[in-house]
C-alpha positions in Angstrom: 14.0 -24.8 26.7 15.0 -27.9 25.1 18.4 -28.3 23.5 18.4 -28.0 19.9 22.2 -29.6 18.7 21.4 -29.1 15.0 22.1 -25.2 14.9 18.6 -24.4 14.4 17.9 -21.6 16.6 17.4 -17.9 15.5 18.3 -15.5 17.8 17.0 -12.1 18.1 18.5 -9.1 19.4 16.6 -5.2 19.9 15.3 -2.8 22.3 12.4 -5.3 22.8 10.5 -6.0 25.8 10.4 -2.3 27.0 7.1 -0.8 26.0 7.9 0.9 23.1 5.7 1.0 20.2 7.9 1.3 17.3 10.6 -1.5 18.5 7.8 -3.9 19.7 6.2 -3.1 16.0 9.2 -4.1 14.4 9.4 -7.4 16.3 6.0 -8.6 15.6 6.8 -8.2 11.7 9.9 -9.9 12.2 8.5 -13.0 14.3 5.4 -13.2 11.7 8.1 -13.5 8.9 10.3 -15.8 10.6 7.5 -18.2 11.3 7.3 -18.8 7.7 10.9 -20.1 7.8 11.2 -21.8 11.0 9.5 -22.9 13.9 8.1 -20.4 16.7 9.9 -22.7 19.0 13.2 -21.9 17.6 12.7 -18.1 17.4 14.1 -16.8 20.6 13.8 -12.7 21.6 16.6 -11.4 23.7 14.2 -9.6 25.7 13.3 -7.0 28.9 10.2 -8.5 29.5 10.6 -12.5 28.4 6.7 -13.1 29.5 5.3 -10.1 28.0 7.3 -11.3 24.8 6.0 -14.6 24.4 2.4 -14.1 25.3 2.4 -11.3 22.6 4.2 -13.2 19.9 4.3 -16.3 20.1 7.8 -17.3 20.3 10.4 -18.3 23.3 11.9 -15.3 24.8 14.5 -15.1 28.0 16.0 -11.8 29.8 18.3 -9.9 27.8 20.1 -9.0 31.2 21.3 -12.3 31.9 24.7 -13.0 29.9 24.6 -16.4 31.7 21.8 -16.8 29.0 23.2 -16.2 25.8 26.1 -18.8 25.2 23.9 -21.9 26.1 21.7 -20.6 23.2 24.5 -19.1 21.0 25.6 -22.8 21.2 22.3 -24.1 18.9 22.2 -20.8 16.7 21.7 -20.8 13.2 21.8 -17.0 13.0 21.8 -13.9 15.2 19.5 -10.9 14.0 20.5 -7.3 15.5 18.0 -5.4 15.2 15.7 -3.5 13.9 15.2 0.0 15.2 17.8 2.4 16.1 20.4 0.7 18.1 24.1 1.9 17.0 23.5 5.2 18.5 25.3 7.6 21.4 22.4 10.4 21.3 21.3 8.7 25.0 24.7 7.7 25.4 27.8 5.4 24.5 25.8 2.0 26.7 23.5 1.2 24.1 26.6 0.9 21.5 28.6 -1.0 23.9 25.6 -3.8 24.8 24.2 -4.4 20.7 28.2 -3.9 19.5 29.7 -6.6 22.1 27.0 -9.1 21.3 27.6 -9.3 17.7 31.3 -9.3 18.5 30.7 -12.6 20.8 28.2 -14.4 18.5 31.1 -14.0 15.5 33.8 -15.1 18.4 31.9 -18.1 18.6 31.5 -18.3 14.7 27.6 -17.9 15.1 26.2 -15.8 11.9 25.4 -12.2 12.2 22.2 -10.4 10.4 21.9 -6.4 10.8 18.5 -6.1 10.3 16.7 -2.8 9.3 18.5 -0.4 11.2 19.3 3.1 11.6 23.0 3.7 12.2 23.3 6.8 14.3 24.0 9.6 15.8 27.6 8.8 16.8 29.0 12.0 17.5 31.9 10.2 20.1 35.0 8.8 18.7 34.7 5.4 21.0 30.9 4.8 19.9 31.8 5.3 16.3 34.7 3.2 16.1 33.0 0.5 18.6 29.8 0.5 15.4 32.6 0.3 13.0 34.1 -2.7 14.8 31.1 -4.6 15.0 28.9 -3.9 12.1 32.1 -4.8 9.6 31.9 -8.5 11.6 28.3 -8.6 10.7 27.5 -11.1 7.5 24.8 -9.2 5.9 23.1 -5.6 7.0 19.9 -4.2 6.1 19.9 -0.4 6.7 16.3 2.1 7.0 17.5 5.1 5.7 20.1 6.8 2.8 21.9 8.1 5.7 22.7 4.8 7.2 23.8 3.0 4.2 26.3 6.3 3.3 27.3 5.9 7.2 28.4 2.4 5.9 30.0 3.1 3.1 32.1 5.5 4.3 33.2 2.9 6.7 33.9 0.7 3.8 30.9 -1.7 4.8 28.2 -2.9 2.2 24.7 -3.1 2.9 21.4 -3.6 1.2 19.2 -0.5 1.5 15.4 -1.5 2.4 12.7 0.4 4.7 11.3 0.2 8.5 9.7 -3.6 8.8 6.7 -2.1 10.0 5.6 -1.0 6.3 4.2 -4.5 5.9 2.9 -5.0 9.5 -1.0 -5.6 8.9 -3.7 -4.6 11.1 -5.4 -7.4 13.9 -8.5 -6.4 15.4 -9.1 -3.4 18.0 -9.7 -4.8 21.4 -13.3 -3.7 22.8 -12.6 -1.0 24.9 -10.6 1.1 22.8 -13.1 0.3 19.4 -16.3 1.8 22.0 -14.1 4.4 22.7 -12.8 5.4 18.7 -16.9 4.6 17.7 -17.9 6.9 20.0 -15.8 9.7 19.0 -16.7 9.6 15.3 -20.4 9.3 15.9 -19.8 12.9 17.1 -19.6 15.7 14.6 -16.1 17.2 13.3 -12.9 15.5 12.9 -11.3 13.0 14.8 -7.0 14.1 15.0 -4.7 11.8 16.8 -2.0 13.4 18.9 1.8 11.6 19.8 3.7 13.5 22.1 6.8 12.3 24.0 9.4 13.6 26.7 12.2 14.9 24.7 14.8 17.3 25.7 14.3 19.6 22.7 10.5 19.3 23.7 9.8 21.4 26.2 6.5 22.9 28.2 7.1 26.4 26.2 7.2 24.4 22.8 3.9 22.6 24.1 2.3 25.5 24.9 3.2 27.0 21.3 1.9 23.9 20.1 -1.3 24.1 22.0 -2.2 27.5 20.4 -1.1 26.5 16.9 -4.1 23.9 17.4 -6.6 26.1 19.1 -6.2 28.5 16.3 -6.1 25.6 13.1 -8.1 23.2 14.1 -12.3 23.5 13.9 -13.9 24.2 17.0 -15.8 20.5 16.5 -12.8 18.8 16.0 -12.1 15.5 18.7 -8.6 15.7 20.0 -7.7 11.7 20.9 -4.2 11.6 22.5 -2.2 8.7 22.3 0.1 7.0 24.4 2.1 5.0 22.7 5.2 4.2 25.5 3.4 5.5 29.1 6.5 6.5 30.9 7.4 9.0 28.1 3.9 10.1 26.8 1.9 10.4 29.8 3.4 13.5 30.9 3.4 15.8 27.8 -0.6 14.4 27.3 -1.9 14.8 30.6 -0.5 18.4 30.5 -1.8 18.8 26.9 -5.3 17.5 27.8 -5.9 19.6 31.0 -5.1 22.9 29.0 -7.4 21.8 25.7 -10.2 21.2 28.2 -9.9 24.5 29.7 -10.2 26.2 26.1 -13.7 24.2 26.1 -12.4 22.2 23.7 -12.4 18.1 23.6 -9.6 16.0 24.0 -9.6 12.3 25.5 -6.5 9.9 26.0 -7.1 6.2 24.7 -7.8 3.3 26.6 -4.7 1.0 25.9 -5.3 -1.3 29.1 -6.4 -4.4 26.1 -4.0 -3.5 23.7 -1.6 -6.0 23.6 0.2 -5.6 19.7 1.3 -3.1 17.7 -0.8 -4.5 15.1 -3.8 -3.6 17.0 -2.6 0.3 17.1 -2.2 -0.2 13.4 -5.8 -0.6 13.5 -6.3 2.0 15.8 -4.4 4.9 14.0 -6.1 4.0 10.6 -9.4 5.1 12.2 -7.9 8.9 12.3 -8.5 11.8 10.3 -5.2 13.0 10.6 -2.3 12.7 13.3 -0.2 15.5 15.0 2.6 13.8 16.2 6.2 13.5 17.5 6.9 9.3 17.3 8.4 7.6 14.6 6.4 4.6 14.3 2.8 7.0 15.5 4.4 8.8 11.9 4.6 5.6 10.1 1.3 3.4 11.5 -0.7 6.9 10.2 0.9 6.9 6.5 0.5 3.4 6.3 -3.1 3.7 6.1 -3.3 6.7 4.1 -3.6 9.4 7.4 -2.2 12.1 6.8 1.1 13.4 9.4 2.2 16.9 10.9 5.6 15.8 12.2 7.1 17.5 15.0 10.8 16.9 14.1 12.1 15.9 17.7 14.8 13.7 15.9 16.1 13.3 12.8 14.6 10.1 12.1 11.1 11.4 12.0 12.4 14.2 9.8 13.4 11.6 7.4 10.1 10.4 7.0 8.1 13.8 6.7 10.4 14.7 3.9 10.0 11.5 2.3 6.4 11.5 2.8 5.9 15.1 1.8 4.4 15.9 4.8 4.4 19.0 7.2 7.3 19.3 9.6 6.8 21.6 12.4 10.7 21.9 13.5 11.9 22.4 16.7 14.6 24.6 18.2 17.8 23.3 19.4 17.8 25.2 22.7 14.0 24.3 23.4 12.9 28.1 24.1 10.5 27.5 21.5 11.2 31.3 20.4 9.2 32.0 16.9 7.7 28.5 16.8 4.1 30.0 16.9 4.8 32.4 14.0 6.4 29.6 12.0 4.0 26.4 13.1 1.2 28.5 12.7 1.5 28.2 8.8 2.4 25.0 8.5 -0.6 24.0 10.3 -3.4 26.0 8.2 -1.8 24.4 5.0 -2.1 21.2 6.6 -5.4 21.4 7.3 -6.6 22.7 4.0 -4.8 20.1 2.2 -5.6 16.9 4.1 -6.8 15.2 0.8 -3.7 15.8 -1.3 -1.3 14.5 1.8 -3.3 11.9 1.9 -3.0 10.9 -1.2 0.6 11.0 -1.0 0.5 9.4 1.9 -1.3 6.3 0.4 1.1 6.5 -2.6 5.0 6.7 -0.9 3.5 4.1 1.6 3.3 1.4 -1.3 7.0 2.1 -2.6 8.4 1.9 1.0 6.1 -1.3 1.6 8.3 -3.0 -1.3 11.4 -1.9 0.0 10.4 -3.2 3.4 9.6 -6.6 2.3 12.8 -7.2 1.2 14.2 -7.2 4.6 12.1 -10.5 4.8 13.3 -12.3 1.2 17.0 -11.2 2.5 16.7 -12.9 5.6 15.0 -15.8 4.4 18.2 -16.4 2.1 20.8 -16.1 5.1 19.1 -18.6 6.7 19.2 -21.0 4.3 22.3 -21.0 4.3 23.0 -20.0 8.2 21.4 -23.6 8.6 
């Protein structure tokens, strides 16, 4: 990379480079928007996969793992962006605090402007991963927060910030790639309804609750309707969909899981989830992608972030238990379901509607950045 002495860089800093849909989502918005503002040459992702990264985006990307990295390019920085996603958190532990808490502490050591960018702050249960987030985020010079909860979070911390929506409200849709369009036409030239299905590893999520959900399907769903399961992050979905599938097929009903080998963006799953009739699902941005495009969502409420979008959305939530027995799930999903089912217009239509309000709110992530840089520069 050539050295850029003017301060021009913009540094960006997420889970990004591992697979998963949402985060990788978030930074394709965020690179498109940047572009308008400054070169794809001087957008650089802190990344787990720097190739992947900069075939898929366009921009310059290095290893995320390699501190030796960050001070020659915290050197020509304009402005560091954390985020977005959810990465102030200790639900999989305190490390993920530590890394995204001491790099905005070392960017403002250096005197480098700080952007929190569309987060969601939390769960921090522990006292060192809540007063490490504290530290950090009152360093930053402007924060952008997802969710009501995040921007109280703050204030009770005494921090400001501007409350906006997930960047991925005005991600727009790129082509489907070949394979998987043959594979979505052939589905709906079949008769019934074509449902999506997101399911992830979770430890609240277990093969009892699976099962439950399995019959709550079987007994909902028409007998002509086309299961297509979606795996939206391989190492987590693969499981819970391959054990799905082989069941469904045994019932004699049909179920398929989606090609993804030429999907490259999350723009391109945009695409794909739009071509559903409705989506059963447990991921945030499967949740999102759907009611962006007027699907409508049953939510299984793995985490508290999805459940923040159902209610907002006024979609089902099929909750699960804390202990993952799954005890009484079928009595209490089973409901839920049928009402869905029936009502698929009307959440549709609410769908469509909520999705333009938090499209607005999104976008100003974008004209808030765009000001910081100005005068980051």
């Amino acid at each position: 990379m050539a050295e850029n002495k003017n301060h021009q860089l913009v540094l960006v800093s997420g889970y990004y480079g591992f697979g998963n849909l949402g985060d990788e989502a978030i930074l394709e918005e965020l690179t498109n928007e940047l572009k308008k503002l400054v070169a794809p040459s001087q957008i650089v992702v802190l990344s787990n996969d720097p190739e992947q990264t900069k075939r898929a985006f366009g921009v310059d990307a290095v290893d995320r793992w390699q501190p030796a990295n960050l001070l020659p390019l915290l050197k020509n920085t304009a402005l560091f962006v954390s985020g977005g996603g959810g990465l102030f958190q200790d639900a999989t532990g305190i490390k993920s605090t530590v890394f995204y808490g001491c790099q905005i502490l070392l960017v403002k050591a250096l005197g480098r402007k700080v952007c929190i960018y569309a987060q969601g702050i939390g769960p921090l249960k522990g006292g060192a991963a809540r007063a490490l987030a504290r530290m950090s985020l009152s360093q930053a010079n402007f924060i952008t927060v997802r969710d009501k909860d995040s921007q109280k979070l703050l204030a009770d911390w005494n921090i400001s910030s501007a409350l906006t929506a997930d960047p991925v409200w005005c991600l727009e849709q790129t082509a489907i790639p070949n394979q998987a369009l043959g594979q979505i036409n052939n589905l709906k030239k079949r008769q019934g309804m074509t449902v999506g299905l997101s399911l992830r590893s979770a430890p609240n999520f277990t093969d009892k609750q699976l099962l439950e959900l399995l019959s709550v399907l079987d007994r909902t769903l028409p007998l002509d309707t086309k299961l297509l399961l979606l795996p939206l992050q391989a190492d987590q979905d693969m499981e819970p969909l391959n054990k799905f599938a082989q069941q469904w097929t045994e019932k004699g009903r049909h179920a398929e899981i989606l090609e993804t080998d030429e999907i490259e963006r999350p723009s391109q799953w945009l695409a794909i989830l739009s071509q559903l009739d409705m989506l059963v699902g447990m991921r945030l941005h499967a949740l999102i992608m759907s009611l962006k495009s007027g699907v409508p969502v049953v939510g299984i409420a793995y985490d508290p972030k999805v459940r923040h979008v159902l209610t907002q959305f006024k979609q089902p939530i099929l909750n699960l238990t804390k202990d993952g027995e799954g005890a009484g799930a079928f009595k209490e999903w089973l409901p839920t379901m049928q009402t869905a089912v029936a009502t698929r217009p009307q959440l549709a239509a609410v769908a469509r509607q909520e999705a333009e309000s938090a499209k607005k709110l999104a976008c100003q992530n974008f004209e808030l950045l765009a000001k910081i840089l100005v005068h980051a520069k």
